[in-house]
C-alpha positions as CSV (number, residue, x, y, z in Angstrom):
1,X,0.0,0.0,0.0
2,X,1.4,3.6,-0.8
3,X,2.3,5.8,2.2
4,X,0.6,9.2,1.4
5,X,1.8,12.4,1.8
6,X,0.2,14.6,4.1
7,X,0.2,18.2,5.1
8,X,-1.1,19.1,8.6
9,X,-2.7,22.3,8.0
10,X,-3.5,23.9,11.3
11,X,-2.2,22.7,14.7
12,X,-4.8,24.0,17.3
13,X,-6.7,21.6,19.7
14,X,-8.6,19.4,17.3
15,X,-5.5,19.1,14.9
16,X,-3.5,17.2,18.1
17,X,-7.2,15.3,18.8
18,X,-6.8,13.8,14.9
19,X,-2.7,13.3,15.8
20,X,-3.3,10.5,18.1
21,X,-5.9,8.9,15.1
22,X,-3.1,9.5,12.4
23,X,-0.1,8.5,14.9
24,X,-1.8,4.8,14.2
25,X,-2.0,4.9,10.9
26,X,2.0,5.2,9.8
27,X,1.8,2.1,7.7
28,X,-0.3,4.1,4.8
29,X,0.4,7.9,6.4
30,X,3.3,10.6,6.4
31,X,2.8,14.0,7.7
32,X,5.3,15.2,5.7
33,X,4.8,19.2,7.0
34,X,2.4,21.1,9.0
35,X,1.4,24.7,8.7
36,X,0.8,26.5,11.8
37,X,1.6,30.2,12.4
38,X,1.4,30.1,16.1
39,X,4.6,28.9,17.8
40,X,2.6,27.8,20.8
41,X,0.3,25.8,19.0
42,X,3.3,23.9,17.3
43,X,5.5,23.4,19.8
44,X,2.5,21.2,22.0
45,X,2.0,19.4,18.6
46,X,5.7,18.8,18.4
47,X,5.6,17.6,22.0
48,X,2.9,15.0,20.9
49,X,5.5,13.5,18.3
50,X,8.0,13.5,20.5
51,X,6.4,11.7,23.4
52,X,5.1,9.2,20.7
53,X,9.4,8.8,19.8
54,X,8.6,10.1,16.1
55,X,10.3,12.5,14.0
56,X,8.9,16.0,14.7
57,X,7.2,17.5,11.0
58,X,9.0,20.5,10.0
59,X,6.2,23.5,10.4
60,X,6.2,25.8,7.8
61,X,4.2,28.6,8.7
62,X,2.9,30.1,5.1
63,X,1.1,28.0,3.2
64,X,2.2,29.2,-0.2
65,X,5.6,28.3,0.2
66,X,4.9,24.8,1.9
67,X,2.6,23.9,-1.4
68,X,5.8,24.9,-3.5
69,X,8.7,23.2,-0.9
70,X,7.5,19.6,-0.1
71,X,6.4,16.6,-2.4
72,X,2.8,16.2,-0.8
73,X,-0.4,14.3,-2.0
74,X,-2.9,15.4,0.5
75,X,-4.1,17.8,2.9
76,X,-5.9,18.1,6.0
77,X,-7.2,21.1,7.2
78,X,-8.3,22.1,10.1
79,X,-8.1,26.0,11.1
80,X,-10.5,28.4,12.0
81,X,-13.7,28.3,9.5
82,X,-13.2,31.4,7.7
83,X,-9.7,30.3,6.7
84,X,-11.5,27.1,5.1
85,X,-12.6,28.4,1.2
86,X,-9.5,29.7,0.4
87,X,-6.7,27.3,1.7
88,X,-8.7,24.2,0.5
89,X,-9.0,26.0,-3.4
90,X,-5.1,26.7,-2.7
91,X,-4.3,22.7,-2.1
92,X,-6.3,21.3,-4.5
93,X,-4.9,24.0,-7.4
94,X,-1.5,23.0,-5.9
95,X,-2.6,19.0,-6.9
96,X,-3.6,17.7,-3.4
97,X,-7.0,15.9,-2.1
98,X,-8.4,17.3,0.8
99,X,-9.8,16.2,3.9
100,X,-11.3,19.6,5.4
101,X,-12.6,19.8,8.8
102,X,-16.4,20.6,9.1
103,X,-18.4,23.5,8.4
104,X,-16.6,23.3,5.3
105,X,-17.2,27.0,5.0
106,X,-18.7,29.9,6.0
107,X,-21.7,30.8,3.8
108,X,-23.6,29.4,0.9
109,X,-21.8,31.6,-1.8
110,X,-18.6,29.8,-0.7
111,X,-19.4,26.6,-0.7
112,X,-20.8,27.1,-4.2
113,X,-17.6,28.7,-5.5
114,X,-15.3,25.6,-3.7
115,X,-17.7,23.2,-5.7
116,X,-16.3,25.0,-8.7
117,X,-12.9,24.7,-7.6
118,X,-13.1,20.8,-6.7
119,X,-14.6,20.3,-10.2
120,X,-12.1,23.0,-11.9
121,X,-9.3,21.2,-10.9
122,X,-10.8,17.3,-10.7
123,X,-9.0,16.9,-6.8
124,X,-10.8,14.8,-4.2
125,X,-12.7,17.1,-1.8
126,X,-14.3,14.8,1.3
127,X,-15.8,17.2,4.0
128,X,-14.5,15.5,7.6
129,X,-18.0,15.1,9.1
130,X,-17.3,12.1,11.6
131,X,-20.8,10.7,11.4
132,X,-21.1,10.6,7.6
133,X,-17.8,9.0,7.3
134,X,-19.0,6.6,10.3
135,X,-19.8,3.0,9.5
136,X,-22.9,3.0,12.1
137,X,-24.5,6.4,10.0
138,X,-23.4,5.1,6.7
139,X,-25.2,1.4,7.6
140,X,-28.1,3.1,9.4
141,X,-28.5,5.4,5.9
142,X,-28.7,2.1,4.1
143,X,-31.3,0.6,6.1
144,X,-33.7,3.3,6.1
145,X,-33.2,3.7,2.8
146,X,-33.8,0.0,1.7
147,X,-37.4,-0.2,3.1
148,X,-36.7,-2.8,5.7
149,X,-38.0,-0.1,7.9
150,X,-40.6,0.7,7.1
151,X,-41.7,4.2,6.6
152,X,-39.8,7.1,7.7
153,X,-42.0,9.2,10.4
154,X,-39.7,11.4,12.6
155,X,-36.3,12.4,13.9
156,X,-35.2,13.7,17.0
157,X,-32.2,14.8,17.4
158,X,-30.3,16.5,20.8
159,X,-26.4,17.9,21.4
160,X,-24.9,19.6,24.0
161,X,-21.8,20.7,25.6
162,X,-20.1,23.1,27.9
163,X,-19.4,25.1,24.3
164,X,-20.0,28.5,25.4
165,X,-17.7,28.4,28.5
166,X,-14.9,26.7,26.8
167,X,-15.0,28.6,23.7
168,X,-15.0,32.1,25.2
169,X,-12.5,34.5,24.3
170,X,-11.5,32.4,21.4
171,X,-12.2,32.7,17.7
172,X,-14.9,30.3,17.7
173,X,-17.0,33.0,19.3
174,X,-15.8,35.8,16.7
175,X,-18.9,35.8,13.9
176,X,-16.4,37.0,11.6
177,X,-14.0,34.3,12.0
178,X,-16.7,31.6,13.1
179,X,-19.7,32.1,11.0
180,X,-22.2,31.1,13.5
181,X,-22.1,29.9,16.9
182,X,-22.7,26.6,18.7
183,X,-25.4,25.5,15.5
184,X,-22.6,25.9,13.3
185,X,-19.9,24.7,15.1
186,X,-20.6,21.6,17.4
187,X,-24.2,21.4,15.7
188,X,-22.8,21.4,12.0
189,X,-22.3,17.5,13.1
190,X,-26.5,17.2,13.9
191,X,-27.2,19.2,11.1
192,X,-25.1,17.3,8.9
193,X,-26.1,13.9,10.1
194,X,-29.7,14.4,10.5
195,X,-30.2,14.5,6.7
196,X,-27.7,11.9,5.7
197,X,-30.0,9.8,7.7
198,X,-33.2,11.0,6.5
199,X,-31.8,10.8,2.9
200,X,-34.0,14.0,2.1
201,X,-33.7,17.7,2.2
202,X,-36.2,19.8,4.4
203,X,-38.8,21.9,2.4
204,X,-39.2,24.5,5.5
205,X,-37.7,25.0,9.2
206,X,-38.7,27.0,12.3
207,X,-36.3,27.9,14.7
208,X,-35.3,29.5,18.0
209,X,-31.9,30.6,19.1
210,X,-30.1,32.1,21.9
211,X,-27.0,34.0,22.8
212,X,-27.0,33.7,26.2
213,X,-25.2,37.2,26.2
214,X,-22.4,35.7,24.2
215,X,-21.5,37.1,20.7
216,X,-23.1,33.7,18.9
217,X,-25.6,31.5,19.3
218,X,-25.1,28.8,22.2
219,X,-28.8,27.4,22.3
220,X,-30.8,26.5,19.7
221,X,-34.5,24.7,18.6
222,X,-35.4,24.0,15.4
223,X,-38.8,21.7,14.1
224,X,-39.0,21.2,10.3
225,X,-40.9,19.0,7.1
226,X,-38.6,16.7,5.4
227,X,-39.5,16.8,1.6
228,X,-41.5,13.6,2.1
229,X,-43.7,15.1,4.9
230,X,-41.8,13.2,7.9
231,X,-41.1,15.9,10.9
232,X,-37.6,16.9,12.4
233,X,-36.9,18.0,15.7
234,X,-33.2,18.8,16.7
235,X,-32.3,20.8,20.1
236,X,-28.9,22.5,20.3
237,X,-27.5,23.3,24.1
238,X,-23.9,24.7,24.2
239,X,-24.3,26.1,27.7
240,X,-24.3,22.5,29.3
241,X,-22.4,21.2,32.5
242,X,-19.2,19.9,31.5
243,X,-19.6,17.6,28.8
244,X,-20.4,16.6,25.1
245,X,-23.0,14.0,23.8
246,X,-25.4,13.2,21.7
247,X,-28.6,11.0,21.1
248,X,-30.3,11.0,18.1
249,X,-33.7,8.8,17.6
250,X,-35.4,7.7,14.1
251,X,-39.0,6.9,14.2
252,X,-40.2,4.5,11.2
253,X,-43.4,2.3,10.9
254,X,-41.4,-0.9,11.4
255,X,-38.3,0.2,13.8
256,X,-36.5,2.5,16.2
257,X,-33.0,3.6,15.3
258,X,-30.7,5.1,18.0
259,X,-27.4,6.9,17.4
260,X,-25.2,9.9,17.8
261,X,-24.6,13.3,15.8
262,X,-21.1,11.5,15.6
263,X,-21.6,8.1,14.5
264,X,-20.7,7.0,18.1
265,X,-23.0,3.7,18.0
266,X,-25.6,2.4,16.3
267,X,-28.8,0.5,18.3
268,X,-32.3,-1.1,16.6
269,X,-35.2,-1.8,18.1
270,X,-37.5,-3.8,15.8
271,X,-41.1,-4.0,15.5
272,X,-42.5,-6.9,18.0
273,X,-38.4,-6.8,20.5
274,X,-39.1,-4.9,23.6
275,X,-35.4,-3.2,23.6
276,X,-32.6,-1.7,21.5
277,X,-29.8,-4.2,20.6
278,X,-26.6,-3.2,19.3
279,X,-25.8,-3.4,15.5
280,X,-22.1,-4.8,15.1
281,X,-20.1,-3.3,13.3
282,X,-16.3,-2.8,12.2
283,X,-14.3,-0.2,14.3
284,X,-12.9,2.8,12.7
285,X,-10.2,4.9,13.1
286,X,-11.8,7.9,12.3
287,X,-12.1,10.5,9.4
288,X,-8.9,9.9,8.6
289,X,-8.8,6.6,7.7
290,X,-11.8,6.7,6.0
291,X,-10.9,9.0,3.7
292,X,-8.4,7.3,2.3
293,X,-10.7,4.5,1.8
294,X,-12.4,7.2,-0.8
295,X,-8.9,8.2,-2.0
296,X,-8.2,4.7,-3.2
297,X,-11.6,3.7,-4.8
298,X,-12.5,1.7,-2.1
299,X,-15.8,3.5,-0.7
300,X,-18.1,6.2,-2.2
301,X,-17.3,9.8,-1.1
302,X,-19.7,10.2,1.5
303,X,-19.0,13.5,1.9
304,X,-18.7,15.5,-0.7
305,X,-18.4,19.6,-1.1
306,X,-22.4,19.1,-1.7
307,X,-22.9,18.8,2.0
308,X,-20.9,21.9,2.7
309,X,-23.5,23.7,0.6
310,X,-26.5,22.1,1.9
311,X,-25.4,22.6,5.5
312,X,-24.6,26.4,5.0
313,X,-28.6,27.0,3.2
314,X,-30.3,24.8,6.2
315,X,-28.1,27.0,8.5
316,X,-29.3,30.3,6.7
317,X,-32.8,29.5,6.7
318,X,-32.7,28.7,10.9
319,X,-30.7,32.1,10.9
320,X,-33.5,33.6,9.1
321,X,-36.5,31.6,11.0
322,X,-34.9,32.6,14.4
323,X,-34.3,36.5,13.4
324,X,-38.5,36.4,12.9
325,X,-39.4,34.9,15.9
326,X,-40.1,31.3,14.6
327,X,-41.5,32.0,11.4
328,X,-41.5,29.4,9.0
329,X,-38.7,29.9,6.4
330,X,-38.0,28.0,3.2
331,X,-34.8,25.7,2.6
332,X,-33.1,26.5,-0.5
C-alpha cells in the first residue's frame, strides 16, 4: 500500500485530537509538514510526536511556500472556519486531495464557488463530518433507505456541551472568523447527520436561538418538514455542565433507530423486540482513515463539497427563522 503524503494544516486543539488517530495509521500515512503560524500551537503538537518517539514535522508557517517546498499528495485542514474556502481552493490547485474539517465553509456563496474549484481542478474534496464517514450512520443510511424499515415518520435529534464556556474569548466566538455559533460549530455535526440519515432535504424550518449574552448562538430549537412530509426536531445546548453528547432517535413504521450526531453507536429496536440491541459493526479509526478508503476507490465519497453547501442553506434558513421569531422559512 502507498504511504501518502500529508500536510497538517492547522495545529490547534482538534488538529492534536486527529494526531493521536493518524499516529496509528503510519503504515499508509506521512505528515510530511504542518502549517501553523502560532509557535505555541506547534510546539504542543511537536511535543505529541516526540512523546510518541517520532520525528517531529517540520512547520512551515505560510502555506504558499509549503505547497511549493514539499512533495505532498494530501491535505488536511483544520483552522479556524473562515480560513476554510481559500486554503482548501489553494491545495487542490497545488494537486492535493483534501480532507477539510467541518463547516466546510462559512456561507452558501462559498461553498458554491469551492464546488467550482473541486470540479475545476478534478482533486478529491471529502468534508470530515465524523458521522457521515461513520460505519454505524453510513449502515443506518442504508437501512432506512432499503425499506426494511418501514416508513420514515420522525427524527429527534439533541447535542450539548459546555461550548459557550470553553470557547469564550476564542475565535470560535468571533462571527467573523466563526460564521455562527454553537449550530454551526458543534451542531454542523446534527445538522449534517440528520439529513444523511433521512436521505432528504427539508422543504421548510422554524427555529429559536439564543445567545446567552455571548457574541453567537449557544442554544438553539429547530422543528421542520422533510421533503416527504416526515417531521424533524433537533435541540442544540452549548451552555451544558461539562460535557459533550449526543442521542439521536429515528421513528419509522417498522423500527426504532438510535445513534449519535457522531456516528458513536448504532442501536435497533424492531417492530414486536421490547429493547434496543446493538448493530455490530467494524471499528474505525476515524475521518482519517476513512478517507483514504475514498482516495483509493474503495468507498463512495460520502461526503462531498455538496454537504458543505447544503449545510450552510439549512443554517441560513434557521438564521433567518430565528431573526422572525419562529416564522417558517423555506430551505433552498
Amino acid at each position: 500500500m502507498t504511504t501518502t503524503r500529508l500536510a497538517l494544516i492547522g495545529c490547534g486543539g482538534m488538529a492534536r485530537y486527529h494526531i493521536h488517530n493518524l499516529m496509528q495509521q503510519q503504515d499508509t500515512t506521512t505528515i510530511t509538514a504542518v502549517c501553523e503560524p502560532s509557535r505555541t500551537a506547534y510546539d504542543e503538537t511537536a511535543a505529541l510526536f516526540a512523546a510518541a518517539g517520532l520525528a517531529v514535522p517540520p512547520n512551515e508557517p505560510d502555506l504558499g511556500r509549503l505547497l511549493a517546498t514539499y512533495p505532498l499528495d494530501a491535505a488536511f485542514i483544520i483552522t479556524p472556519h473562515v480560513f476554510h474556502h481559500e486554503q482548501t481552493v489553494a491545495c487542490m490547485a497545488a494537486g492535493l486531495d483534501v480532507l477539510l474539517e467541518k463547516p466546510m465553509v462559512m456561507n452558501a456563496a462559498e461553498a458554491v464557488s469551492l464546488i467550482a474549484a473541486q470540479e475545476r481542478t478534478g482533486r478529491l474534496l471529502v468534508v470530515a463530518f465524523p458521522g457521515s464517514l461513520s460505519p454505524q450512520i453510513r449502515a443506518a443510511a442504508r437501512m432506512l433507505r432499503s425499506g426494511e424499515l418501514g416508513r420514515l415518520l420522525s427524527i429527534s435529534a439533541t447535542a450539548w456541551q459546555n461550548w459557550g464556556p470553553n470557547t469564550a474569548n476564542t475565535w470560535r466566538q468571533v462571527p467573523e472568523m466563526a460564521g455562527g455559533g454553537f449550530l454551526f460549530d458543534t451542531g454542523a455535526h446534527m445538522l449534517n447527520t440528520v439529513v444523511d440519515l433521512a436521505g432528504e432535504g427539508f422543504t421548510e424550518v422554524s427555529a429559536w436561538l439564543d445567545n446567552r449574552g455571548r457574541p453567537v448562538e449557544t442554544m438553539g430549537v429547530v422543528i421542520g418538514r422533510l421533503r416527504s412530509g416526515a417531521w424533524v426536531s433537533m435541540h442544540g445546548c452549548g451552555e451544558a455542565i461539562p460535557s459533550c453528547e449526543s442521542d439521536v432517535r429515528v421513528f419509522c413504521d417498522k423500527a426504532i433507530l438510535r445513534t449519535g450526531i457522531w456516528g458513536e453507536r448504532l442501536d435497533i429496536q424492531r417492530a414486536g423486540r421490547t429493547a434496543l440491541r446493538r448493530v455490530p459493526l467494524p471499528p474505525s479509526l476515524g475521518v482519517w482513515e476513512q478517507f483514504l478508503a475514498v482516495r483509493r476507490g474503495e468507498l463512495a465519497n460520502p461526503c462531498p463539497p455538496e454537504v458543505g453547501l447544503r449545510m450552510a442553506r439549512l443554517y441560513d434558513a434557521i438564521v433567518a427563522s430565528a431573526a422572525s421569531g419562529g416564522a417558517p422559512v423555506s430551505v433552498a
